[in-house]
C-alpha positions in Angstrom: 88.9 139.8 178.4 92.2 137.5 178.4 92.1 134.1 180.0 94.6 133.2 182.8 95.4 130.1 185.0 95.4 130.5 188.6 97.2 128.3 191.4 94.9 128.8 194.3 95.3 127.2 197.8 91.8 126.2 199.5 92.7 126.7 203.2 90.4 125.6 206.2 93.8 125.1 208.6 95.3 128.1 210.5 98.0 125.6 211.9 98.9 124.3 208.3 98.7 127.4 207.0 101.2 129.2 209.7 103.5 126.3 208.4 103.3 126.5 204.9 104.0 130.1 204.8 107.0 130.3 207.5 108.7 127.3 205.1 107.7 127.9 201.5 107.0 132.2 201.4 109.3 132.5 198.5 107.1 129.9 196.3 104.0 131.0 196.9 103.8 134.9 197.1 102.4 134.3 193.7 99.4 132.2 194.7 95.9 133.1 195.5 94.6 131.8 198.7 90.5 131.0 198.6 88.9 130.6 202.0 85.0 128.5 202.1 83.9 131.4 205.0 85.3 134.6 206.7 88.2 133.9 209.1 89.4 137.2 210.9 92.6 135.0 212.3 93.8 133.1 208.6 92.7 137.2 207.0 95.1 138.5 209.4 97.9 136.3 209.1 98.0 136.3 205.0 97.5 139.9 205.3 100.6 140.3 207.2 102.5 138.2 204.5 101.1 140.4 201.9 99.1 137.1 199.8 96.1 137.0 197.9 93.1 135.5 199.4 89.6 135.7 198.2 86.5 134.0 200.3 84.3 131.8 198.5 81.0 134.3 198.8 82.3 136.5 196.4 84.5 139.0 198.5 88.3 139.5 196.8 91.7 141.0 198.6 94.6 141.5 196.1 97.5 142.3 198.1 97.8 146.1 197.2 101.6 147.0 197.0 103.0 144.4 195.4 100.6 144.3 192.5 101.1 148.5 192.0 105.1 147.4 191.3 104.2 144.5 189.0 102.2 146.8 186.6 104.5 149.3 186.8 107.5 146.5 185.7 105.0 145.0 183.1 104.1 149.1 181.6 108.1 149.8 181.8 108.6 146.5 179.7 106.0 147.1 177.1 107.7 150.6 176.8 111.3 149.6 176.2 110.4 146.6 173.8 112.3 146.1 171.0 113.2 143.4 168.0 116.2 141.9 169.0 118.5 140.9 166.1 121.3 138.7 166.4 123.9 137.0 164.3 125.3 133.8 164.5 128.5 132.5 163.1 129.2 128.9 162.7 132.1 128.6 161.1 136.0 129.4 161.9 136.7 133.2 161.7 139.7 133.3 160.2 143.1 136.3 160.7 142.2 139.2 158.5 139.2 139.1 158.9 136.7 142.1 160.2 133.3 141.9 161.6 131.7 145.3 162.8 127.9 144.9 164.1 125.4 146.8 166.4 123.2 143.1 166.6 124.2 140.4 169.3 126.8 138.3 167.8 127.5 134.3 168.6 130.5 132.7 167.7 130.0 128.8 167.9 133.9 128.0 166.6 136.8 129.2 167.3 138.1 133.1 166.1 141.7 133.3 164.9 144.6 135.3 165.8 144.4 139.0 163.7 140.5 138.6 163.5 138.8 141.9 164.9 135.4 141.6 165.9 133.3 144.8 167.3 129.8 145.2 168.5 127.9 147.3 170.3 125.2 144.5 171.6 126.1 141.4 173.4 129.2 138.7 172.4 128.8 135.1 173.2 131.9 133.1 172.3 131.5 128.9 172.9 135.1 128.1 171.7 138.6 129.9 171.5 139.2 133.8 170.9 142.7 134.5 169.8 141.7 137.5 168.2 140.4 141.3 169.3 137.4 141.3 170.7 135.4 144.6 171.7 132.0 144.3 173.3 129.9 147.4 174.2 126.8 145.5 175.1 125.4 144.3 178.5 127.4 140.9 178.7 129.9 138.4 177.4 129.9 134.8 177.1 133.2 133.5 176.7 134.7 130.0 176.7 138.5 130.5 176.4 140.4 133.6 175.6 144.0 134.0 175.2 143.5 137.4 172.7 142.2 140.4 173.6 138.9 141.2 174.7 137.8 144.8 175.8 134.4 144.7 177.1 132.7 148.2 178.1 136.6 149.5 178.1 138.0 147.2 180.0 140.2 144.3 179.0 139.2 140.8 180.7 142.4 139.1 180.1 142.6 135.1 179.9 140.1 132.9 180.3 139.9 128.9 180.2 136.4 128.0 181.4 133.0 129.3 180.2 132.8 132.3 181.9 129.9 135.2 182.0 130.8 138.7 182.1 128.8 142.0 182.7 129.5 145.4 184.3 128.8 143.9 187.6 129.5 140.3 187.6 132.4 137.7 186.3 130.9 134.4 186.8 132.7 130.9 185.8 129.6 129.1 184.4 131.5 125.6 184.6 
């Protein structure tokens, strides 16, 4: 038996109610509702917003669907849970210099023209790349490149703000 906080709304107002859930849905899908006495009319409207609600006597509704796909996300993740190793380099990483890894690599200072790094997990650079960079993990942090950077096969070309990068998105972060 595991112990676990609950955020439960007492309602005893169909009007408040109608309004909370037409404004603020998104925050509390999450929530249980608990009702002091059956109310076919409050039932029927969190039922149709697919919410939790329990009445005070005993009786408990878990919305059905939603609660299937959460296990199912929770067994996946318990499945494909792994130690997660990365390395972290705080110093300058100078030309000639040759880092191969298969961790997550951080650079906090800057890496040097003629430096080759190469990793198969994620790269996360906070100051300049001069060098050859090749990332075959699920994303890049970078903060200014004017080297070369091939991530997943592509090269990024120049960047100059703090940019994050994954198959799908190129974001500037600042």
């Amino acid at each position: 038996m595991k112990q676990k906080t609950l955020r439960v709304f007492e309602v005893d107002d169909f009007e408040k109610l109608k309004n909370i859930i037409s404004s603020k849905l998104p925050l509390i899908k999450n929530h249980f509702f608990m009702l002091k006495e059956k109310n076919e009319e409050i039932e029927k409207l969190l039922k149709e917003n697919n919410l939790n609600y329990f009445i005070l006597n005993g009786e408990f509704t878990p919305k059905k669907e939603k609660t299937e796909e959460k296990i199912k996300v929770i067994e996946k993740e318990k499945l494909i849970i792994q130690p997660s190793k990365s390395e972290i380099y705080d110093k300058i990483i100078r030309s000639g210099t040759e880092i191969a890894s298969e961790n997550n690599l951080v650079f906090l200072q800057r890496i040097n023209k003629g430096a080759k790094i190469t990793s198969s997990g994620n790269i996360e650079i906070f100051d300049e790349n001069e060098g050859l960079v090749i990332c075959n993990g699920d994303y890049m942090i970078v903060k200014k490149n004017s080297g070369i950077i091939i991530f997943n096969g592509e090269e990024i070309g120049e960047i100059n703000k703090l940019t994050f990068i994954s198959e799908k998105v190129k974001k500037v972060l600042q």
